[in-house]
TORGUFI-490552 format. One record per residue (C-alpha): residue in three letters; x, y, z. Coordinates in pm, 1 decimal. Layout:
// TORGUFI-490552
+------+----------+----------+----------+
| code |       xx |       yy |       zz |
+------+----------+----------+----------+
|  ALA |        X |        Y |        Z |
...
+------+----------+----------+----------+
//
This chain:
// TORGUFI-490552
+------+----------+----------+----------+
| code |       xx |       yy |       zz |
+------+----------+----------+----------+
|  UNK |  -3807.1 |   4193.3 |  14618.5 |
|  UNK |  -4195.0 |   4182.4 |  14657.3 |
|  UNK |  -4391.1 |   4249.7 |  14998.8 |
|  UNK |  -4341.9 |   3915.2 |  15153.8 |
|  UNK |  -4029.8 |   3848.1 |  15076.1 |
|  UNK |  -3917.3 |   4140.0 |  15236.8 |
|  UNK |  -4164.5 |   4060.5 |  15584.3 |
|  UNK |  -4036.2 |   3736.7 |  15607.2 |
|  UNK |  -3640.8 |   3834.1 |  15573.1 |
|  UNK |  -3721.1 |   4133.5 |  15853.3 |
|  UNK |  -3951.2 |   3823.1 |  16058.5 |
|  UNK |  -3609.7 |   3608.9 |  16019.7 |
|  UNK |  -3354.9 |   3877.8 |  16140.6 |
|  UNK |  -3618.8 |   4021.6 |  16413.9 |
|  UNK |  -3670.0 |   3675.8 |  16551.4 |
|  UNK |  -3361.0 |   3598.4 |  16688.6 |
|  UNK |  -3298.5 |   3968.6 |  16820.5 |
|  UNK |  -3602.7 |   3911.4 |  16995.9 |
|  UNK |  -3488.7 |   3613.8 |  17185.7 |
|  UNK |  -3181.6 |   3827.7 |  17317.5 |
|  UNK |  -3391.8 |   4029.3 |  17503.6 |
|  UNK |  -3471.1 |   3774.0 |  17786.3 |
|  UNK |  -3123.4 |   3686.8 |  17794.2 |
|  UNK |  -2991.2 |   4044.8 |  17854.2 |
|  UNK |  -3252.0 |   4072.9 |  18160.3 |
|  UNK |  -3103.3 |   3797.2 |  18330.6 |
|  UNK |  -2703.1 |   3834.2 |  18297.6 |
|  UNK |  -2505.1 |   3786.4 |  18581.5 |
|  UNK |  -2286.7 |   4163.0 |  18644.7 |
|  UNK |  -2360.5 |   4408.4 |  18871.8 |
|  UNK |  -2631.6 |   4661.5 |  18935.1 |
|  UNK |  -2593.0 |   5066.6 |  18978.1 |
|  UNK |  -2712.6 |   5035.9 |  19288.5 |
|  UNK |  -2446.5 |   4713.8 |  19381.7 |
|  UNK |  -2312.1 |   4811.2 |  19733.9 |
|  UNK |  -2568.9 |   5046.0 |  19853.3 |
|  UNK |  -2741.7 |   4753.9 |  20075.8 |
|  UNK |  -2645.2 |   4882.8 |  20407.1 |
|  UNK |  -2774.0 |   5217.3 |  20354.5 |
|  UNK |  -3057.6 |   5006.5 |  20188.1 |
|  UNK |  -3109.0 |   4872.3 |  20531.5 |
|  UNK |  -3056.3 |   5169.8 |  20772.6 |
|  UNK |  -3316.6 |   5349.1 |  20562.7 |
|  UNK |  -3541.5 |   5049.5 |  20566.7 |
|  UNK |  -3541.6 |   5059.1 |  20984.2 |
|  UNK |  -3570.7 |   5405.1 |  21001.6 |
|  UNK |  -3929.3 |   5414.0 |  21167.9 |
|  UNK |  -3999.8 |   5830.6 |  21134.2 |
|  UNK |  -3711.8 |   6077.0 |  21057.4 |
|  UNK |  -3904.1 |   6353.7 |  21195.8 |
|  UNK |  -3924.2 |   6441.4 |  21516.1 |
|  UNK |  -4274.8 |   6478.0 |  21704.0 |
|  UNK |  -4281.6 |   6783.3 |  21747.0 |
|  UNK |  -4260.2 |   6846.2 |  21414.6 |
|  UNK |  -4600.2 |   6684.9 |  21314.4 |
|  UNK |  -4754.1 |   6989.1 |  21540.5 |
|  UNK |  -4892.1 |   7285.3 |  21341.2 |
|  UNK |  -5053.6 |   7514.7 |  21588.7 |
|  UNK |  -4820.2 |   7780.2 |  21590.1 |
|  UNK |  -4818.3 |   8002.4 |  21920.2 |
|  UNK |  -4762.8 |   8367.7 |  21890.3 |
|  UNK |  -4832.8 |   8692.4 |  21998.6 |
|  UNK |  -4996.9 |   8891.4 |  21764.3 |
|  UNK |  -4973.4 |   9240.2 |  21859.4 |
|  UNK |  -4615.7 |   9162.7 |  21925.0 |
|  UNK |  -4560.5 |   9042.9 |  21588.7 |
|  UNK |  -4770.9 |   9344.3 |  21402.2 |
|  UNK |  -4548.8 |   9570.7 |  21612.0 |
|  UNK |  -4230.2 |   9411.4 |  21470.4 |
|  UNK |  -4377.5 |   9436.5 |  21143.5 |
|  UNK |  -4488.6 |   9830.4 |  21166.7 |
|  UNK |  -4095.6 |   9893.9 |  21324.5 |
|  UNK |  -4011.5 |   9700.7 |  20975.2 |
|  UNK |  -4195.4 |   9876.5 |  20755.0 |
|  UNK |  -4078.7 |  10223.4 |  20891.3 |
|  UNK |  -3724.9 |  10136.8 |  20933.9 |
|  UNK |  -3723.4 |  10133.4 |  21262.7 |
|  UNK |  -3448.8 |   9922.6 |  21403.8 |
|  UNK |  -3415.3 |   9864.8 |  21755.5 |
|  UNK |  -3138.7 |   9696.1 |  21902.4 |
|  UNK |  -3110.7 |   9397.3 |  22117.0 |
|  UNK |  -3037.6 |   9453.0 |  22497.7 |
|  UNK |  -2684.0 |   9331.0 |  22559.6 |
|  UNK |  -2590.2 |   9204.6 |  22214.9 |
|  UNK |  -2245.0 |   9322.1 |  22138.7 |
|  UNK |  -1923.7 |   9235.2 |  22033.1 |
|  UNK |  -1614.9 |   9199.8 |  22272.9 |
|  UNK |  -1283.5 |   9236.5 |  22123.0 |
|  UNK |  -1049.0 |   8930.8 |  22247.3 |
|  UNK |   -639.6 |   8935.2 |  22182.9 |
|  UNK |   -451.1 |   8672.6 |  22050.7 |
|  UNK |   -201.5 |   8664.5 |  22355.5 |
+------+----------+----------+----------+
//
């Protein structure tokens, strides 16, 4: 077969393939996302998930406190917390 015989016989069978395209964008079954319109919604009304104080980024601390706490770190110098322990219950 020459040249053009073989563009138009690929023009012929492309043609129609081409058509199908529109018609598979616009069949009637249902989505991935089919059911999720609810949540859809809920998320939709949700005005700001975080809370305000949350949008603040001044951070308050001591610093001498916290270089202290980082020195007893560093040295392995544990101190434990007042009045943290463990009570022993039984299972009567």
């Amino acid at each position: 077969m020459n040249r053009i015989a073989k563009t138009v016989v690929l023009l012929l069978v492309a043609a129609p393939l081409g058509a199908c395209a529109e018609y598979l964008d616009r069949r009637s079954s249902l989505s991935p996302s089919f059911g999720d319109a609810v949540a859809r919604n809920m998320a939709v009304q949700v005005i700001d998930p975080w809370p305000a104080h949350s949008r603040d980024t001044r951070i308050v601390h001591d610093g001498a406190r916290l270089q202290k706490a980082v020195e007893r770190y560093r040295t392995g110098e544990i101190t434990e917390p007042k009045g943290a322990s463990t009570t022993k219950q039984s299972s009567r």
